[in-house]
C-alpha positions in Angstrom: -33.2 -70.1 -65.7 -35.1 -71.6 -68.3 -36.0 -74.8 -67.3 -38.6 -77.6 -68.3 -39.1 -78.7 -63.9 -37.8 -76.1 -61.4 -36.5 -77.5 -58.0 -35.2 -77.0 -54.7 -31.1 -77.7 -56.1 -31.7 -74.0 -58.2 -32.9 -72.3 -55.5 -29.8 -71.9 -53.3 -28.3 -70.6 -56.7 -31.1 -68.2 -56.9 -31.2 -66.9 -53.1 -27.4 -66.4 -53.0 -27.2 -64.2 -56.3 -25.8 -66.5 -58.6 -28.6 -66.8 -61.4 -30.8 -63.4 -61.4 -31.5 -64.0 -65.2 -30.3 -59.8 -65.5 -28.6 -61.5 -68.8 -31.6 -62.8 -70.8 -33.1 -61.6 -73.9 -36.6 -63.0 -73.2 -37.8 -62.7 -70.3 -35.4 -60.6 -68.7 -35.1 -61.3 -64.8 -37.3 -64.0 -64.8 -37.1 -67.7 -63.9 -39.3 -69.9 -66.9 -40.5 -73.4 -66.3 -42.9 -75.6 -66.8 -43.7 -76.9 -63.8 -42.1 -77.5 -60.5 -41.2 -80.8 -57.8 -39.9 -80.3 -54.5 -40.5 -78.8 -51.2 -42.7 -76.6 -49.2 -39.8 -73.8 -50.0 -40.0 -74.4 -53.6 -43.7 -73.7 -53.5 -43.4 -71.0 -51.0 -40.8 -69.5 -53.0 -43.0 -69.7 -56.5 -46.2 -68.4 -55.2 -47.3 -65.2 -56.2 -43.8 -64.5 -57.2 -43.2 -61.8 -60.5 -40.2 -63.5 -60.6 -41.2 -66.4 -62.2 -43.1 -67.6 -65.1 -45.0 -71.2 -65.4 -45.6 -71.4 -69.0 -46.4 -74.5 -71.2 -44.3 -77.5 -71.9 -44.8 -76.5 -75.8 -42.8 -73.0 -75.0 -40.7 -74.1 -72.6 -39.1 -76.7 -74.5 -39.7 -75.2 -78.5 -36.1 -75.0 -80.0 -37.2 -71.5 -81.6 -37.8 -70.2 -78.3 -34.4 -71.6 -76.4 -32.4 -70.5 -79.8 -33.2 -66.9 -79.1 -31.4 -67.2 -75.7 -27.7 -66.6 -76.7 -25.0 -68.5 -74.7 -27.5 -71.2 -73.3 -26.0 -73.9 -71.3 -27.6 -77.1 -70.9 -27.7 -79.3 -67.7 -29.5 -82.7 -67.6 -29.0 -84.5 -64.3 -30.0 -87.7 -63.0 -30.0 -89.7 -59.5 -29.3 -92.9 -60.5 -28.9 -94.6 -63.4 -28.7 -98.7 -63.8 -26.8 -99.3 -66.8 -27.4 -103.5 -66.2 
């Protein structure tokens, strides 16, 4: 993961074994983000864990940096959305 906001939907991916970031070039293993919204878990879950990196927004989010991860996939979700 290599995310601007980390939240509670990623972390049943991460507890079950499905995203372990084993297959990243930079920071290998690691969870990136910028900053996190959610729950108690969430934050219980970040603190004091090696397993994952708050960096800046100016990282996070720098095309140089997410060009160096090969095979990236991009996921933008939303709630809602009123098109009216």
């Amino acid at each position: 993961i290599h995310t601007e906001m980390f939240s509670d939907g990623m972390l049943p991916l991460v507890d079950s074994g499905v995203i372990d970031n084993s297959r990243k070039i930079t920071h290998t293993g690691r969870t990136v983000t910028s900053f996190l919204l959610g729950s108690q878990k969430l934050y219980d879950y970040v603190h004091n864990n090696p397993g994952v990196e708050v960096l800046e927004c100016e990282y996070t989010n720098a095309p140089s940096v997410i060009a160096k991860c090969p095979q990236m996939h991009a996921i933008n979700s939303c709630i809602e959305v009123d098109l009216t």
